[in-house]
C-alpha positions, 0 to 999 in steps of 0.5 A: 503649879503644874504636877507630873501625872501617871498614864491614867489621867494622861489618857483622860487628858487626850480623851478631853482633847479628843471630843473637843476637836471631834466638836470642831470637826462635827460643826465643820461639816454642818458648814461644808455639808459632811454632816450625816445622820450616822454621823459626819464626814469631811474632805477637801477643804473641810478635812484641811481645816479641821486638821489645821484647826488641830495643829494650831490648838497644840502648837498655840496651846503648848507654845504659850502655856505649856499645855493643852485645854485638856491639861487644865482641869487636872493640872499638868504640864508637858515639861516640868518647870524649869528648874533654878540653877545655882553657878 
């Protein structure tokens, strides 16, 4: 069951979501040549995907479970579970 958290494991969340879409932006540019030996960079075509790869994580991620990968491991939610009311 879902807890809520304080800001600490929250920022550890974001930071896990953060290096998991890094990892897709890094393996785009291998495919659309952006990659680098400082490091890689992506435009046009490889920037638009990236950045629909990352909508789609939350909105699909977030619309079905009601959390991210990143909330996973440390058990959150971003909404409490709904909660039974008696009429």
């Amino acid at each position: 069951m879902p807890h809520l958290v304080g800001v600490g494991l929250r920022f550890v969340a974001v930071l896990i979501d953060g290096i998991l879409l890094m990892i897709v932006g890094y393996l785009l540019s291998l495919v659309f040549g952006g990659s680098k030996s400082s490091g890689f960079e992506l435009q046009g075509p490889g920037a638009f995907l990236w950045f629909a790869v990352g909508f789609a994580y939350y909105i699909f991620f977030e619309g079905t479970r009601g959390a991210t990968c990143r909330f996973s491991p440390i058990m959150t939610a971003v909404f409490p579970p709904p909660i039974a009311l008696e009429t």
